[in-house]
gemmi code that builds the backbone of each chain (N, CA, C; Angstrom):
import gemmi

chains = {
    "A": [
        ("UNK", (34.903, -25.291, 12.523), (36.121, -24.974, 13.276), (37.215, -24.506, 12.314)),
        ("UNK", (37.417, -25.229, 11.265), (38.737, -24.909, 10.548), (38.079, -23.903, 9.459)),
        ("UNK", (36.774, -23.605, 9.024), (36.330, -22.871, 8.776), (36.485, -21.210, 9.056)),
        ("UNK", (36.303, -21.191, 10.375), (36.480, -20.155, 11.276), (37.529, -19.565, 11.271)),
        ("UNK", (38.812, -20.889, 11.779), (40.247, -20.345, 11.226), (40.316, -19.554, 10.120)),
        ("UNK", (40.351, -20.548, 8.944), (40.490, -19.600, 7.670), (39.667, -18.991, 7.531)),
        ("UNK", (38.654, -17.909, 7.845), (38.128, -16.976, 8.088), (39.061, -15.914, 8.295)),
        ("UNK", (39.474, -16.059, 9.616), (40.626, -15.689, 10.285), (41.359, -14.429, 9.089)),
        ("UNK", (41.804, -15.393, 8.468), (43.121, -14.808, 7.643), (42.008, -14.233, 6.589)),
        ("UNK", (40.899, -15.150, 5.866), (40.951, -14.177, 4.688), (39.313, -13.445, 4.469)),
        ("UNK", (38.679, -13.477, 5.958), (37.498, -12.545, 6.333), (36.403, -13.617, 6.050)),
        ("UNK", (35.331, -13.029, 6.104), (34.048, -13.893, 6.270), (33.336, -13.930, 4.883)),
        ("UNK", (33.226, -15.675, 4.842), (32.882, -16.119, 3.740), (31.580, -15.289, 3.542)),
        ("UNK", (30.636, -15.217, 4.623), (29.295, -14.652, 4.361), (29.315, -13.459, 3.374)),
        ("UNK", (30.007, -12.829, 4.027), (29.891, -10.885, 3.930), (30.895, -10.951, 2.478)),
        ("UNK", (31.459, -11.816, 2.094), (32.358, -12.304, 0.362), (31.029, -12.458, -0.553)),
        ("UNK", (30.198, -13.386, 0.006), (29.108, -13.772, -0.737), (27.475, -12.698, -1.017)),
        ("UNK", (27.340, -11.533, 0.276), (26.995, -11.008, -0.290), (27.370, -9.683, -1.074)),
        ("UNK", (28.342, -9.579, -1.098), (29.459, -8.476, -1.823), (28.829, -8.832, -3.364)),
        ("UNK", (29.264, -10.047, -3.619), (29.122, -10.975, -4.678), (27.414, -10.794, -5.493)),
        ("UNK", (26.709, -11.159, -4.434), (25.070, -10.538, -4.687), (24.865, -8.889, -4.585)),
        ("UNK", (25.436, -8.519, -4.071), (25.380, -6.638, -4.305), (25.751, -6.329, -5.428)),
        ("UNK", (26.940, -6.584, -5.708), (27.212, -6.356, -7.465), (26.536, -6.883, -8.522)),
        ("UNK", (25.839, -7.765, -8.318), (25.054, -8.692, -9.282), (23.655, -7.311, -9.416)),
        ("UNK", (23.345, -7.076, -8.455), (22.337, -6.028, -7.761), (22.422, -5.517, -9.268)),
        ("UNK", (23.544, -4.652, -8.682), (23.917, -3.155, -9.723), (23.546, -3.376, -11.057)),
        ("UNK", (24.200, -4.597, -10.891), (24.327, -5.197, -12.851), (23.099, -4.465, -13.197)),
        ("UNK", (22.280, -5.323, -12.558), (20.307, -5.406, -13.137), (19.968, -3.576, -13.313)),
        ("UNK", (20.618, -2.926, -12.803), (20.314, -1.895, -12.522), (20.029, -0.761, -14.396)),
        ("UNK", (19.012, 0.093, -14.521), (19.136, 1.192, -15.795), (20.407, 2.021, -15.657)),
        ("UNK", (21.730, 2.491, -16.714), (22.652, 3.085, -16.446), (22.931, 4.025, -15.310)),
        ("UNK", (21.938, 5.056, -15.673), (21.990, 6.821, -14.573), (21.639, 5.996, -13.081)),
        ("UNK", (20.904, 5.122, -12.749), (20.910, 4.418, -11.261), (21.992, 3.763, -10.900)),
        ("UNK", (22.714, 3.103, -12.282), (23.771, 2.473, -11.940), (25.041, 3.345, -11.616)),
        ("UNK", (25.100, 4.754, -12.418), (26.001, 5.877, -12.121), (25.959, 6.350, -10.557)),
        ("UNK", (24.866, 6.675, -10.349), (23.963, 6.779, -9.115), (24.631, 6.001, -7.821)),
        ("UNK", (24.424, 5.576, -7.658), (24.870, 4.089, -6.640), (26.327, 3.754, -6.416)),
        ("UNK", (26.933, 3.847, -7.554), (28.366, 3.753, -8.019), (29.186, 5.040, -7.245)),
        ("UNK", (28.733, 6.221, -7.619), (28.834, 7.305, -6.730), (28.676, 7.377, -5.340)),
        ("UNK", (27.732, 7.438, -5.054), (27.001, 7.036, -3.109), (27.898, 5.673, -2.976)),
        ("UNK", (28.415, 4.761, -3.619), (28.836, 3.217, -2.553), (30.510, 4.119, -2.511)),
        ("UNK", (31.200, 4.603, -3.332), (32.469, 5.078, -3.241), (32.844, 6.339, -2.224)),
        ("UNK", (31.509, 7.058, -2.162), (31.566, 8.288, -0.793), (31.555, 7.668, 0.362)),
        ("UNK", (30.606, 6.405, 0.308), (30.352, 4.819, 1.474), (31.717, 4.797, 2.032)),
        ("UNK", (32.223, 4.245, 0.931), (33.318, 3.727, 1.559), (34.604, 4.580, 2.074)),
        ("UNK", (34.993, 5.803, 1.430), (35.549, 6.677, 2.125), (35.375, 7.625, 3.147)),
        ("UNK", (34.108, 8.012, 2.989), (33.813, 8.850, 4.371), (33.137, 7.987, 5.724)),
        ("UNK", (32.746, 6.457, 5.067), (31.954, 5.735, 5.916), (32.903, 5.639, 7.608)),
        ("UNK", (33.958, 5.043, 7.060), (35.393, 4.691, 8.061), (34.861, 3.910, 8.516)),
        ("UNK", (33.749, 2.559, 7.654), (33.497, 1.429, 8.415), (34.195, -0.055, 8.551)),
        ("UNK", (34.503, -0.271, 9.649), (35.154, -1.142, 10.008), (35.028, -2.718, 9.636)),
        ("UNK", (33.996, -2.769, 10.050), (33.156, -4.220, 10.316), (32.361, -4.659, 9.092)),
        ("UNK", (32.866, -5.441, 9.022), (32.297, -6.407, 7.196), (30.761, -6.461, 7.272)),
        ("UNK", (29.787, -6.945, 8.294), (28.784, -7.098, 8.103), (27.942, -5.986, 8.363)),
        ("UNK", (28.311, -5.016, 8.689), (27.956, -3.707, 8.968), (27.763, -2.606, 7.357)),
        ("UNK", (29.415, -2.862, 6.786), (29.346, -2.259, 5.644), (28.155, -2.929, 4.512)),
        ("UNK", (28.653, -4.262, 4.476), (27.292, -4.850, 3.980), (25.917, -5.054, 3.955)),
        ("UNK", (25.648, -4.352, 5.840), (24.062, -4.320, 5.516), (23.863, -2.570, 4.820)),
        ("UNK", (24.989, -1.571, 4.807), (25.246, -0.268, 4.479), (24.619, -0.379, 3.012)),
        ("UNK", (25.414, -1.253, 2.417), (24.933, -1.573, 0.416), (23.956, -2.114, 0.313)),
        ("UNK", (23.642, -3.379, 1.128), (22.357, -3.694, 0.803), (20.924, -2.896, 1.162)),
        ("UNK", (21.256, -2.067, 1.914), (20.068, -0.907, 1.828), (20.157, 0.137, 1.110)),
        ("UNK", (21.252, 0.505, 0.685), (21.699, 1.347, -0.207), (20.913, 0.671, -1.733)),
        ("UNK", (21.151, -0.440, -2.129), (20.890, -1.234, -3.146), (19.273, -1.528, -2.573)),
        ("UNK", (18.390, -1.822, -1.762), (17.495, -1.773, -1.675), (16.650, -0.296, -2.388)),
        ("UNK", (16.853, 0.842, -1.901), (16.842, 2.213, -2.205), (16.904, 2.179, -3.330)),
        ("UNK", (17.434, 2.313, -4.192), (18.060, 2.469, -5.490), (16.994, 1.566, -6.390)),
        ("UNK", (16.923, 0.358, -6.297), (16.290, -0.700, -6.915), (14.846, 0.082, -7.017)),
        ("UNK", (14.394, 0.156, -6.072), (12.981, 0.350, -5.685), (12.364, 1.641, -6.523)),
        ("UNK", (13.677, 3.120, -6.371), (13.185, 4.184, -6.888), (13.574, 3.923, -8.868)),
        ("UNK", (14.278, 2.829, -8.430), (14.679, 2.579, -10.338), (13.102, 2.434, -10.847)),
        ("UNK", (12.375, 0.989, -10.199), (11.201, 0.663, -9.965), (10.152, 1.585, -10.513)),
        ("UNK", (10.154, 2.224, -9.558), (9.160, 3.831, -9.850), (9.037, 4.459, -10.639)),
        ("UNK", (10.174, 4.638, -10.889), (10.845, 5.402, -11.953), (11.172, 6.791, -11.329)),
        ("UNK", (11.619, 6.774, -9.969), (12.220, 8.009, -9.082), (13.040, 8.425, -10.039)),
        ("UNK", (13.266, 10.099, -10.039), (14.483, 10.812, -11.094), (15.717, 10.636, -9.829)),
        ("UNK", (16.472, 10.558, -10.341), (17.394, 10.516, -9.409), (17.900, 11.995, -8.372)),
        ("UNK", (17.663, 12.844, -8.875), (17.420, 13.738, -7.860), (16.088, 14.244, -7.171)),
        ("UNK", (15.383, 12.997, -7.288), (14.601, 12.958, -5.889), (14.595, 11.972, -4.839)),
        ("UNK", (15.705, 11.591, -5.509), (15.970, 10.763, -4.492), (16.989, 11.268, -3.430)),
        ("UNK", (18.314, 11.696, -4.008), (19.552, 12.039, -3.196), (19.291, 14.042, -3.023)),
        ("UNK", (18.335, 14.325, -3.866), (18.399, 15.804, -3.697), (19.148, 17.066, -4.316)),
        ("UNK", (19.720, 18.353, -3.641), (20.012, 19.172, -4.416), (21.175, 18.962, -3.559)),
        ("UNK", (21.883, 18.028, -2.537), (22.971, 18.283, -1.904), (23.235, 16.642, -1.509)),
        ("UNK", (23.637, 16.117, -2.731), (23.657, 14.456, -2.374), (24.842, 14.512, -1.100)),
        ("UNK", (25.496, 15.179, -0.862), (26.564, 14.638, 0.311), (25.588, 14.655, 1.707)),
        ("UNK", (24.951, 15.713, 1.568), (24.136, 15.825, 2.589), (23.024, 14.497, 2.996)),
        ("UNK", (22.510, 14.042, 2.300), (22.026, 12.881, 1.946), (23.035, 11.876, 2.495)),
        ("UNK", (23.870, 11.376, 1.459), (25.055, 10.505, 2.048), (24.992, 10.333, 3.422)),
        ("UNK", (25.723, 11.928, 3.977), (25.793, 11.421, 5.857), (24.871, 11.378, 6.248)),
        ("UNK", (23.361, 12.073, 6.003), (22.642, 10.946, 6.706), (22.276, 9.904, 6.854)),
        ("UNK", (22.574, 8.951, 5.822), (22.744, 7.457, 5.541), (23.991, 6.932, 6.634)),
        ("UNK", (24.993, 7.215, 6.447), (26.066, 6.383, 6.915), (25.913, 6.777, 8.351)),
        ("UNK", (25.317, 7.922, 8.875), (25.042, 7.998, 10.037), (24.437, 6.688, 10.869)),
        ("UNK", (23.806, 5.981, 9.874), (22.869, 4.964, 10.667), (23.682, 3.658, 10.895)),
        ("UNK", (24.885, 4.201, 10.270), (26.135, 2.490, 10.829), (27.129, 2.959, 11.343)),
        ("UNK", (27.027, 4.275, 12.082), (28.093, 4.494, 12.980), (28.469, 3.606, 13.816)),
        ("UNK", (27.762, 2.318, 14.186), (28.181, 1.369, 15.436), (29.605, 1.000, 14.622)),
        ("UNK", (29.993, 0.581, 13.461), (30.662, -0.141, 12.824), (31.899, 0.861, 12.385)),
        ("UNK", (32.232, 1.919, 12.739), (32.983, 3.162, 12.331), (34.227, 2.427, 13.436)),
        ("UNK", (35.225, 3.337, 13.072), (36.221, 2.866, 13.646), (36.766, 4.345, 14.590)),
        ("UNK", (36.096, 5.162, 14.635), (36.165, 6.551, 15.493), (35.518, 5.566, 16.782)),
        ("UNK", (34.716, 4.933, 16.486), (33.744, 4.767, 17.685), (34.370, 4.292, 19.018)),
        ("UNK", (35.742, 3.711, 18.074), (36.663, 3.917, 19.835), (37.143, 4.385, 20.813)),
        ("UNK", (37.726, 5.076, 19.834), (37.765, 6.594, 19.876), (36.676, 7.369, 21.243)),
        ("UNK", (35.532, 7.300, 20.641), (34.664, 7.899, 21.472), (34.391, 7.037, 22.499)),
        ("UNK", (34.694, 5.852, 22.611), (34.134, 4.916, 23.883), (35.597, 5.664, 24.507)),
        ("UNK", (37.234, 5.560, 24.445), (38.167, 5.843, 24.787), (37.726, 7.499, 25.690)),
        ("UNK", (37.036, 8.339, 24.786), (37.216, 10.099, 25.591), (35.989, 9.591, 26.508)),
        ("UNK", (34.656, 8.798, 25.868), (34.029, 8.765, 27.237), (34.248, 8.194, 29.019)),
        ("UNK", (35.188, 7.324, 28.330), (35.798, 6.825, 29.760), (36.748, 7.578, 30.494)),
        ("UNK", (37.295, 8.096, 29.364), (38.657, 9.391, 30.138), (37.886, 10.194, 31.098)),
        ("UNK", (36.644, 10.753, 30.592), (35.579, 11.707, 31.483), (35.386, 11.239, 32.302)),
        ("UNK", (34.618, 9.974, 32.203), (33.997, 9.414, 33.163), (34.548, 9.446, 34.415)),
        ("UNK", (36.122, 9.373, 34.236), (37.058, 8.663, 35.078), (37.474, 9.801, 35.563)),
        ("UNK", (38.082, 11.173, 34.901), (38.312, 12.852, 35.442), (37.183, 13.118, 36.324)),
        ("UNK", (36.008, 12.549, 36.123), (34.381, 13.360, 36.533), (34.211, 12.660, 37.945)),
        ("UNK", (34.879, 11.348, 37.834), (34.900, 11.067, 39.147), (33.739, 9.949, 39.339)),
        ("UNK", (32.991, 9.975, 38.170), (31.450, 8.679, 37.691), (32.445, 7.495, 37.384)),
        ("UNK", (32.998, 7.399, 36.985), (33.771, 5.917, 36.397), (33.423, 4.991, 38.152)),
    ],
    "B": [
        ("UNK", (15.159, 24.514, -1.013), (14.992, 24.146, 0.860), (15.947, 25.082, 1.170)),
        ("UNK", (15.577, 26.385, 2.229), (16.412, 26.833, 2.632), (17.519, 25.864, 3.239)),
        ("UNK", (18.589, 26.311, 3.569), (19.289, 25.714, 4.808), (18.892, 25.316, 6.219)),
        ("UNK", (18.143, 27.031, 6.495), (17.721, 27.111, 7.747), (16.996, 25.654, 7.932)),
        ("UNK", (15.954, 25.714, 6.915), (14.808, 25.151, 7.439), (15.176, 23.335, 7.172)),
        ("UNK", (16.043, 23.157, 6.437), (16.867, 21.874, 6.674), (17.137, 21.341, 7.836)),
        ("UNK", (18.010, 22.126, 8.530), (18.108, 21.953, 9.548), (17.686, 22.054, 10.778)),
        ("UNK", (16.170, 22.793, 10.756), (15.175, 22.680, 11.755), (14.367, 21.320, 11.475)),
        ("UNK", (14.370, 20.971, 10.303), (13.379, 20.150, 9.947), (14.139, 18.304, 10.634)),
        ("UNK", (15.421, 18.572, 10.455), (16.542, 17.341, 10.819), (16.130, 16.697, 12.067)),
        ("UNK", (15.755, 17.944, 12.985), (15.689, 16.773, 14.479), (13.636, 16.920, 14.568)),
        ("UNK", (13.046, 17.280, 14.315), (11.357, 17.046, 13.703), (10.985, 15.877, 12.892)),
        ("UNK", (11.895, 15.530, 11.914), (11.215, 14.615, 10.751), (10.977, 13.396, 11.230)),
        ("UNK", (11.653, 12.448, 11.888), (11.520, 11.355, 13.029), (10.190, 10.991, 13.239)),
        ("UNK", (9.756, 12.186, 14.081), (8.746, 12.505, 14.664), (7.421, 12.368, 13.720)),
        ("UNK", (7.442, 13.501, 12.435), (6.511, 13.465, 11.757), (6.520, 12.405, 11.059)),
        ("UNK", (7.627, 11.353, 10.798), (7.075, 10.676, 10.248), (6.595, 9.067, 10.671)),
        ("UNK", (7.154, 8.948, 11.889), (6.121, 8.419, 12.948), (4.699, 8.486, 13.264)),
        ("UNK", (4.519, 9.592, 12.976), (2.967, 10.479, 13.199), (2.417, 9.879, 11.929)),
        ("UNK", (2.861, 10.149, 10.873), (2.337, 9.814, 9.433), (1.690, 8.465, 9.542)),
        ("UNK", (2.577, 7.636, 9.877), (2.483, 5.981, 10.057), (1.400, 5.619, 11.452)),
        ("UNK", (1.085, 6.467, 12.143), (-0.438, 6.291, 13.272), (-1.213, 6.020, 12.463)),
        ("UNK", (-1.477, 6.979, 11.122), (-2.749, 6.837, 10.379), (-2.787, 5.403, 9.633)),
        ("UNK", (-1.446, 4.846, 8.886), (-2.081, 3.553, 8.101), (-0.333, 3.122, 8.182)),
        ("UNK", (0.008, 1.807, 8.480), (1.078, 1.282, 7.468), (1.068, 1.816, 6.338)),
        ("UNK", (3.086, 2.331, 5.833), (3.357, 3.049, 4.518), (4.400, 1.850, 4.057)),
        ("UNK", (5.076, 2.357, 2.880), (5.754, 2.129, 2.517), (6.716, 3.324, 1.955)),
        ("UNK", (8.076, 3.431, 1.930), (8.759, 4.571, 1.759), (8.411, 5.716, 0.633)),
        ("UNK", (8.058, 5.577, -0.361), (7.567, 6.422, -1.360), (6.019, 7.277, -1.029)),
        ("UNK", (5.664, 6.503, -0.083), (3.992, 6.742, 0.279), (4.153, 7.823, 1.386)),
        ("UNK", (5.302, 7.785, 1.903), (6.144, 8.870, 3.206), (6.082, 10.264, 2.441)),
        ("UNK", (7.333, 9.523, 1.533), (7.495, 11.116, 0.897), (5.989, 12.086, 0.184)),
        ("UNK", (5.250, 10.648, -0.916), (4.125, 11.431, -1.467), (3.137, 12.051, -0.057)),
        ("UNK", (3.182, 11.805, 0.714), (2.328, 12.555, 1.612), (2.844, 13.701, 2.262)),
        ("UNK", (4.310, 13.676, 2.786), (4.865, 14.671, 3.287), (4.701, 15.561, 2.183)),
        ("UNK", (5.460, 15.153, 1.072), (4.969, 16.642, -0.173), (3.778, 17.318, -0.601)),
        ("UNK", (2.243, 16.438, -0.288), (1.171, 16.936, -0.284), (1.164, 17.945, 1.107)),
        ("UNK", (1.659, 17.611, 2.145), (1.198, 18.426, 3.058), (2.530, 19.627, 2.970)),
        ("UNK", (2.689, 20.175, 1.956), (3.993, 20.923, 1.622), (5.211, 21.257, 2.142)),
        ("UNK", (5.389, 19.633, 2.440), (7.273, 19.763, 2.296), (7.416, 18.957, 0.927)),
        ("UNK", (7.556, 20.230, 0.300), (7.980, 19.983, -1.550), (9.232, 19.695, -1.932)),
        ("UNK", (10.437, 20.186, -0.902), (11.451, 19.870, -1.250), (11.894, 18.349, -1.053)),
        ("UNK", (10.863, 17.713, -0.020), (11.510, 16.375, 1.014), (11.911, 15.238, -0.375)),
        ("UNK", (13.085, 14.937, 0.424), (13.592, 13.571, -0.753), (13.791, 12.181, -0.388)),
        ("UNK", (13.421, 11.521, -1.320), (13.154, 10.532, -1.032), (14.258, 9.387, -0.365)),
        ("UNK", (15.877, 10.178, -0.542), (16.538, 8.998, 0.060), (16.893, 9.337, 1.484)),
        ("UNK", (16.737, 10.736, 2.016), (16.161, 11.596, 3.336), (15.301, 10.359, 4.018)),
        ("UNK", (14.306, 10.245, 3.576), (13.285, 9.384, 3.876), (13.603, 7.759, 4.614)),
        ("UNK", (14.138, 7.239, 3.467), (14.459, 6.181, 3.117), (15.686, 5.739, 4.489)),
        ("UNK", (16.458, 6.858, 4.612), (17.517, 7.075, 5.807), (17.374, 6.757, 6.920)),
        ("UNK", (15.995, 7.498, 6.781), (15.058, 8.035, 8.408), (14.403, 6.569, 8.868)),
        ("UNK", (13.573, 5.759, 7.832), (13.416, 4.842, 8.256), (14.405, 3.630, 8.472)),
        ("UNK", (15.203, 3.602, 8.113), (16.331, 2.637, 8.191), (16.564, 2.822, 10.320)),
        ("UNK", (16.796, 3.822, 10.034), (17.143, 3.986, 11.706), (16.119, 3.978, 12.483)),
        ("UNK", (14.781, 3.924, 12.342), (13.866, 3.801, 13.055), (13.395, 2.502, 13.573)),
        ("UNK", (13.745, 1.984, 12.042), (13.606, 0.433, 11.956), (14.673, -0.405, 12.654)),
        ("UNK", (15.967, 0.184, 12.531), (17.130, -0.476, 13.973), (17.037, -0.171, 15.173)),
        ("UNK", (16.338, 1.017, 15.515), (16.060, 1.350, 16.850), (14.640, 0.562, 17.690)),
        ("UNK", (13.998, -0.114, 16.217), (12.888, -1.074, 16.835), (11.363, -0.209, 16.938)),
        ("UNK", (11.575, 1.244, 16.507), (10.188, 1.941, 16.778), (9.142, 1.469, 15.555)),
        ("UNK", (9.662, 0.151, 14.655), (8.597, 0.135, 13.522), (8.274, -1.059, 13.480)),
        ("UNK", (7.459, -1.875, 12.644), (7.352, -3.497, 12.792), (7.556, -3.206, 11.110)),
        ("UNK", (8.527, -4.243, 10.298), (8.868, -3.974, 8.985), (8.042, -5.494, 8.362)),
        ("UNK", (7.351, -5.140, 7.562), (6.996, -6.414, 6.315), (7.417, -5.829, 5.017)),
        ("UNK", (7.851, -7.355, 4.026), (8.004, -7.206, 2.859), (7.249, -8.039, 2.078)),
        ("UNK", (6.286, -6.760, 1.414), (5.178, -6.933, 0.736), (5.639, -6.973, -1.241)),
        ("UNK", (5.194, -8.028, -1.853), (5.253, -8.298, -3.295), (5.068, -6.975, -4.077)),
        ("UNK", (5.751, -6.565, -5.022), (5.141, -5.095, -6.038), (4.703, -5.726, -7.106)),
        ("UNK", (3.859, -5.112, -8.305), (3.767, -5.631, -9.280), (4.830, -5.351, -10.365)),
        ("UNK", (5.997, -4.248, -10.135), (7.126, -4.343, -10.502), (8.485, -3.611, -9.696)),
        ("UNK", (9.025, -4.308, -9.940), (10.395, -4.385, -9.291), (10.554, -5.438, -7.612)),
        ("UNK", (11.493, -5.185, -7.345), (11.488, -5.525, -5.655), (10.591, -5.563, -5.111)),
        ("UNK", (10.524, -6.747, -4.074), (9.432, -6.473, -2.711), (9.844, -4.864, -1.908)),
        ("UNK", (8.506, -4.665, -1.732), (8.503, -3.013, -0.372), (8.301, -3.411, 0.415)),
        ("UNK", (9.297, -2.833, 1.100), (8.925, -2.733, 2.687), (7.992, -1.073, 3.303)),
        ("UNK", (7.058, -1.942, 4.161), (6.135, -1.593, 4.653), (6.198, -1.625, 6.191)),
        ("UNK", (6.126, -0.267, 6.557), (6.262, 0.318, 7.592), (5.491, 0.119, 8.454)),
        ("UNK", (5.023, -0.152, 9.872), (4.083, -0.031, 10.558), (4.736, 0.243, 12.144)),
        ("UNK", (3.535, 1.354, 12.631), (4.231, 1.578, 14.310), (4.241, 0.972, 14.928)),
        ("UNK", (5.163, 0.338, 15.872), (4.848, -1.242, 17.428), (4.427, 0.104, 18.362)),
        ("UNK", (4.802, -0.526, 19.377), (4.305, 0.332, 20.480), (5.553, 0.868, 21.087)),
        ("UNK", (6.564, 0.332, 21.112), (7.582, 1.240, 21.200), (7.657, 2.534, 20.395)),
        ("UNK", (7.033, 2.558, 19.113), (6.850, 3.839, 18.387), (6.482, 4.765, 18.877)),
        ("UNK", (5.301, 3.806, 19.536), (3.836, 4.547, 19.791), (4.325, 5.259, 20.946)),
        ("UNK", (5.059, 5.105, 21.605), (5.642, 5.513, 22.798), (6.676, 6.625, 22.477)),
        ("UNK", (7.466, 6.140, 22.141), (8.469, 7.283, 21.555), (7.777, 8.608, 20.718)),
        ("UNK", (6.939, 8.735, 19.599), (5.566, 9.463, 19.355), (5.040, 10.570, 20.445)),
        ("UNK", (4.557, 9.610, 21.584), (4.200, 10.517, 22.919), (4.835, 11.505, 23.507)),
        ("UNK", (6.125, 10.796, 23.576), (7.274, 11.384, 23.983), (8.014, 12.843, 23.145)),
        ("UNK", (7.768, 12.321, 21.787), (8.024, 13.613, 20.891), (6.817, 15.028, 20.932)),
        ("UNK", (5.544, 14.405, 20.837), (4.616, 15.751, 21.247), (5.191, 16.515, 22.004)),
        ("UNK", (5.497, 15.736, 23.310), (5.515, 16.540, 24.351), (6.680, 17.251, 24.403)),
        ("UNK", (7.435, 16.959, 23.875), (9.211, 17.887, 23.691), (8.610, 18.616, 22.480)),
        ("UNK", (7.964, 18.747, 21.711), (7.417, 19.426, 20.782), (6.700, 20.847, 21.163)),
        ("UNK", (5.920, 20.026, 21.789), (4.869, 21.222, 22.696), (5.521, 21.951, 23.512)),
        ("UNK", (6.713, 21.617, 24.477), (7.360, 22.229, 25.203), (7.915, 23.262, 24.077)),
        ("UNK", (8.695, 22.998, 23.374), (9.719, 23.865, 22.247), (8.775, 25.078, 22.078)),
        ("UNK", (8.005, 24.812, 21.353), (6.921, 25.321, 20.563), (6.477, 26.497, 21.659)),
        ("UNK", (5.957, 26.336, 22.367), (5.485, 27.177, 23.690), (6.508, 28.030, 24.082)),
        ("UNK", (7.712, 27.310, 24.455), (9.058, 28.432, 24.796), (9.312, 29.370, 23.894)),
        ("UNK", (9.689, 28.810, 22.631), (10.009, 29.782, 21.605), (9.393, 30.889, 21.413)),
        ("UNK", (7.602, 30.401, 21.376), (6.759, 31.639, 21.046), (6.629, 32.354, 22.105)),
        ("UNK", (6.492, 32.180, 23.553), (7.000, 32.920, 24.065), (8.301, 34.375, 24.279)),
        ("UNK", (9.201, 33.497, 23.953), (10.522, 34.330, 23.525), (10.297, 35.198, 22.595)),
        ("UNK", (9.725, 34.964, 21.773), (9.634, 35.665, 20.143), (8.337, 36.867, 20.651)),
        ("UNK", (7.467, 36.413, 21.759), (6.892, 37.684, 22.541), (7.530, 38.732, 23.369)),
        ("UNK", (8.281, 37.820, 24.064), (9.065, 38.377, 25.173), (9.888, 39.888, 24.401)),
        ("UNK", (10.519, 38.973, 23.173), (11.509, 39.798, 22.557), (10.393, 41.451, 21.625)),
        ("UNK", (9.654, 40.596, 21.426), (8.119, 41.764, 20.375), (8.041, 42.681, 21.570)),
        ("UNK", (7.339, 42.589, 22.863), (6.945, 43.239, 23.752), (7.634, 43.186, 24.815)),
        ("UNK", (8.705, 44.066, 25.174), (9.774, 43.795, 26.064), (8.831, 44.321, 27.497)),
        ("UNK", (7.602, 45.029, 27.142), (7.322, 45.692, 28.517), (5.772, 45.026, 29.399)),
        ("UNK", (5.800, 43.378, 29.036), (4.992, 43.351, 29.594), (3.929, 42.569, 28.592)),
        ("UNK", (3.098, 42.965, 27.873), (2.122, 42.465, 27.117), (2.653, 41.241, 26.293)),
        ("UNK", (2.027, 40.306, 26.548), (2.696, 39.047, 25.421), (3.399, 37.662, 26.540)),
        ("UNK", (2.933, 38.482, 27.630), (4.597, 37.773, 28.694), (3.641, 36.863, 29.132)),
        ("UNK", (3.776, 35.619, 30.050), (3.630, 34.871, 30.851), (4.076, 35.814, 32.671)),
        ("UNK", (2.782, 36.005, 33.003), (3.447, 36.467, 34.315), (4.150, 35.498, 35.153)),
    ],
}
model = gemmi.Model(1)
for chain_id, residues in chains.items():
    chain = gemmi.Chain(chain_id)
    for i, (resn, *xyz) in enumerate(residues, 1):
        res = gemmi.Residue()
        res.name, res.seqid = resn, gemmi.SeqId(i, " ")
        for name, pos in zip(("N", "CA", "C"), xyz):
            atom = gemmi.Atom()
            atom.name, atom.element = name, gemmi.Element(name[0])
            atom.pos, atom.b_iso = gemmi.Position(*pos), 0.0
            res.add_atom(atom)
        chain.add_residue(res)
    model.add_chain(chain)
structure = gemmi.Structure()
structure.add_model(model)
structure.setup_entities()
């Protein structure tokens, strides 16, 4: 209960703690993956416009899944992100649009329709 | 990769790589090495990696994480039947496309007849 409260004010202990394990991630990481990642989590977070803490966080931890794995391999890094990493990018962050903060946005014009169209 | 074909390939890849995964549980690297044998040379691996992420929230996959002998556990892909379903569903919007187009691309070759669907 009082947990929850202070939540409240200073966000969720969970999504603190794995922030905390995502960076630890990176640490482990060979430099050029770590450049890599560092790049893609900072486009994340500006073009992401994600809202919701546990959303952005499952965003890195698959991001950091990815990364780890082709480190692993020994993926070059442009086979991983390609000859047009932005392009890449949005199709990633595409997959946490639930957590975007447009998305009201779009619930907001779909109801406006709905409601002009005469379906509401 | 051309452009063009980027972006034809964007609303297809889903599909094919659904199809891929009929034949055996993959794991993401095993996606790409096969798509590039069957020559998509350009396909990349975090393309890939994307594709299944959303397949896997939409529920069309059953996900295990299997031990490597280095690095991270992989996850390993396999179709449920919701896949298997959605799959069906793509042929057939496939086959439809496919049929229209070449049609058109007759229609347009032989404006007078030969090539046409009466």
């Amino acid at each position: 209960m009082t947990a929850k409260w202070i939540e409240q004010i200073t966000g969720s202990f969970e999504d603190k703690k794995r922030w905390r394990q995502y960076k630890a991630r990176k640490e482990q990481l060979p430099a050029s993956y770590r450049t890599a990642i560092d790049g893609l989590e900072r486009y994340f977070m500006y073009a992401g416009a994600i809202v919701k803490g546990d959303v952005l966080m499952q965003m890195l931890d698959d991001l950091a899944d990815l990364i780890e794995q082709s480190a692993a391999d020994g993926t070059p890094i442009r086979a991983i992100v390609g000859d047009d990493p932005v392009e890449f990018a949005e199709t990633f962050i595409a997959n946490y649009s639930d957590g975007q903060w447009v998305n009201k946005e779009r619930k907001r014009l779909t109801d406006a329709i709905d409601q002009a169209a005469g379906d509401a | 990769m051309s452009k063009q074909m980027t972006e034809m390939l964007k609303g297809t890849l889903e599909g094919v790589v659904l199809a891929i995964l009929t034949v055996q549980p993959a794991y993401g690297y095993e996606i790409t090495a096969r798509l590039r044998e069957q020559g998509f040379s350009d396909i990349v691996e975090g393309t890939i990696y994307a594709l299944l992420v959303r397949i896997e929230q939409r529920g069309l996959v059953d996900v295990a994480k299997v031990p490597s002998e280095k690095g991270p556990p992989r996850k390993v892909y396999s179709l449920n039947v919701s896949g298997g379903q959605y799959l069906e569903e793509f042929w057939k919007s496939w086959s439809f496309l496919a049929e229209r187009i070449e049609l058109l691309r007759h229609h347009i070759d032989h404006p007078n007849g030969k090539g046409q669907k009466p």
